[in-house]
C-alpha positions as CSV (number, residue, x, y, z in Angstrom):
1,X,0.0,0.0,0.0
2,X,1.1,3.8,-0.8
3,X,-0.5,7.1,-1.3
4,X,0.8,9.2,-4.1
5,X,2.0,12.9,-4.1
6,X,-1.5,15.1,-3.0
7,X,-3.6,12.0,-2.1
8,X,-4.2,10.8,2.1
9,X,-5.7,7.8,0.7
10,X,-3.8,4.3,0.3
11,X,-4.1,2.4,-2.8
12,X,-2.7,-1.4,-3.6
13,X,0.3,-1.6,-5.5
14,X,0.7,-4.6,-7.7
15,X,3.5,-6.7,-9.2
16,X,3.5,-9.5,-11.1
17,X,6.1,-12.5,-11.8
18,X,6.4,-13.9,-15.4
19,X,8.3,-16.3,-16.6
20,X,7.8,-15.9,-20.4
21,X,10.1,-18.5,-21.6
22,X,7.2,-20.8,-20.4
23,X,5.3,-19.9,-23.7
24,X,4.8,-22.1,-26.6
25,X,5.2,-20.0,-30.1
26,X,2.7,-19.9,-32.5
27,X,4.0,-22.4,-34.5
28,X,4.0,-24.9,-31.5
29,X,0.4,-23.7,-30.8
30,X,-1.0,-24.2,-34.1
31,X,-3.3,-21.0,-34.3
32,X,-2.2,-19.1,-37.2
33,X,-0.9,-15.3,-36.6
34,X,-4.1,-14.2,-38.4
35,X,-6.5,-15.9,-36.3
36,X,-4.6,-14.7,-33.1
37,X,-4.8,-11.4,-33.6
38,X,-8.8,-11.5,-34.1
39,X,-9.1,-13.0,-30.6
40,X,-6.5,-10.8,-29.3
41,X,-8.6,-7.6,-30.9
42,X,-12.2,-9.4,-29.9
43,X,-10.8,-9.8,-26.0
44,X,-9.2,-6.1,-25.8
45,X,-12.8,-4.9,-27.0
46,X,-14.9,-6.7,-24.4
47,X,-12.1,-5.6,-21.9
48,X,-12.2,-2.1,-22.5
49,X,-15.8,-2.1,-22.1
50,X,-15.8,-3.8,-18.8
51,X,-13.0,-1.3,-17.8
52,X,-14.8,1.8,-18.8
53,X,-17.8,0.0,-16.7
54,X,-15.5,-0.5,-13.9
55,X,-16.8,-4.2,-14.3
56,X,-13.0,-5.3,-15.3
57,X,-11.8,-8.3,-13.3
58,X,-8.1,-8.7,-13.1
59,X,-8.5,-11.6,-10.6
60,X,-10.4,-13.2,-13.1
61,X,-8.1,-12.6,-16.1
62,X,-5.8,-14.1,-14.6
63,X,-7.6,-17.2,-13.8
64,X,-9.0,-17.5,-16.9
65,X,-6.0,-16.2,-19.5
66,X,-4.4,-19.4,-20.2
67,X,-1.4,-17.5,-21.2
68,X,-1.0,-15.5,-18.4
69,X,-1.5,-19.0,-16.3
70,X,1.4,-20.3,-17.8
71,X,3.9,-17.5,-17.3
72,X,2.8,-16.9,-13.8
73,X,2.7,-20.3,-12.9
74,X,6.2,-19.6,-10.3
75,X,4.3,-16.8,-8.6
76,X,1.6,-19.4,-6.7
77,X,2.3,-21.9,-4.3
78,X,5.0,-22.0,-1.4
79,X,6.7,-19.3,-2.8
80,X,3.5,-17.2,-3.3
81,X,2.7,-18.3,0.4
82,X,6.0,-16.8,1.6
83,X,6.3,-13.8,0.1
84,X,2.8,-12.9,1.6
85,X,4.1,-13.3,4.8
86,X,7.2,-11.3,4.3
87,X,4.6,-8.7,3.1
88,X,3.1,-9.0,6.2
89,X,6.0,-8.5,8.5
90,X,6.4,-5.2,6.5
91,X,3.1,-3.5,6.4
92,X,2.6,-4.9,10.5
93,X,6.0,-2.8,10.8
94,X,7.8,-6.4,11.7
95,X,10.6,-4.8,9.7
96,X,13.6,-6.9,11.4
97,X,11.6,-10.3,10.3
98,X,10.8,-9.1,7.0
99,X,14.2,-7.8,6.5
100,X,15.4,-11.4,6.5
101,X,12.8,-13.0,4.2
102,X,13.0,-10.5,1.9
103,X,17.5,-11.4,2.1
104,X,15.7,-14.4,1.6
105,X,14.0,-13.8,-1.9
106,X,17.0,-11.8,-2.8
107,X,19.0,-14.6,-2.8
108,X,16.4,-17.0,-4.1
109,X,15.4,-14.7,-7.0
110,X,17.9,-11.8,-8.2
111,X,15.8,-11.7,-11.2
112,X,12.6,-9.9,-9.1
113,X,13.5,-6.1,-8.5
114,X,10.4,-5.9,-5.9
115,X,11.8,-7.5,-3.0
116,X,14.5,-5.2,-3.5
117,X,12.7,-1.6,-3.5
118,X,10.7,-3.2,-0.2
119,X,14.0,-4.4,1.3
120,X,15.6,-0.9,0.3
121,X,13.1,1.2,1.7
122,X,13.6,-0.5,5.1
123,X,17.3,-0.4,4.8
124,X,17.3,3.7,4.6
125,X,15.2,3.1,7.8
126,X,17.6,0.9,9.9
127,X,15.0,-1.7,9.4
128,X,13.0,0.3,12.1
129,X,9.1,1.1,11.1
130,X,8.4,4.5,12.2
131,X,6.4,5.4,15.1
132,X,3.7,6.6,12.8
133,X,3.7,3.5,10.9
134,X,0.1,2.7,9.0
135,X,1.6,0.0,6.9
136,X,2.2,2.3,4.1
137,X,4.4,4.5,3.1
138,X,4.4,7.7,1.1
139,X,5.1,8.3,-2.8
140,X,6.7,11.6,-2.8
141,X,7.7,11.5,-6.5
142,X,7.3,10.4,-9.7
C-alpha cells in the first residue's frame, strides 16, 4: 500500500512474476498469426468495455488467460505463500523479520526487482518502522 504525491488515501500496488520462456510459439500452438490477432482484438474490445464499466476483473483474467496462467505459474504456491508473509512482517512494521525474508528472496530470485525496492526502503530506515507507521508509506515523487 502507498498514497501518491497530494492523495491521504492508500491504494494497492501490484507486481507481477512472469516467466515468459514458459510460452509455446505460435507455430508450436497451431493457431495461425491471423487468427490470433482476431481474438487478441475481440478480447481487448470486451475488456475495454468492462474497464470503462468498472466491471474489469483482473482476478479473473488471470484465472481465466491461459497464457497469463502459464507464465505466472512460479508466482503461486510456497513461494506465493512466503512472500505474503514477508509482506506482512512489512506492512505490520515487523521490519527486522521481514528484512530477512526479503534477504531471503534476494538470494532466491535476483531476477525480481520488488523484494529489493521493499528491502531498500527498510534499509534507509535501519529496518526500524516508524512510530507513525500505518503500513504504508508515502510516494513523494514520480
Amino acid at each position: 500500500m502507498v498514497t501518491v504525491k497530494g492523495s491521504k488515501t492508500p491504494m494497492g500496488l501490484y507486481t507481477v512474476d512472469l516467466d515468459i520462456s514458459k510460452l509455446k510459439t505460435e507455430r508450436e500452438t497451431n493457431i495461425r498469426k491471423s487468427r490470433r490477432k482476431i481474438i487478441h482484438n475481440k478480447q481487448k474490445k470486451k475488456n475495454r468495455k468492462l474497464a470503462i464499466n468498472g466491471m474489469f476483473n483482473t482476478e479473473a483474467l488471470f484465472k481465466e488467460d491461459k497464457d497469463l496462467a502459464i507464465i505466472t505459474a512460479n508466482a503461486r504456491g510456497e513461494y506465493r505463500d512466503r512472500w505474503e508473509l514477508a509482506l506482512k512482517d512489512y506492512k505490520d512494521g515487523n521490519w527486522s523479520q521481514a528484512k530477512t525474508k526479503f534477504e531471503n528472496f534476494m538470494e532466491e530470485r535476483p531476477d525480481i526487482g520488488t523484494s529489493a525496492v521493499v528491502y531498500n526502503y527498510m534499509k534507509a530506515r535501519g529496518f526500524q518502522a516508524p512510530d507513525d507507521w500505518a503500513g504504508f508509506r508515502a510516494l513523494t515523487s514520480k
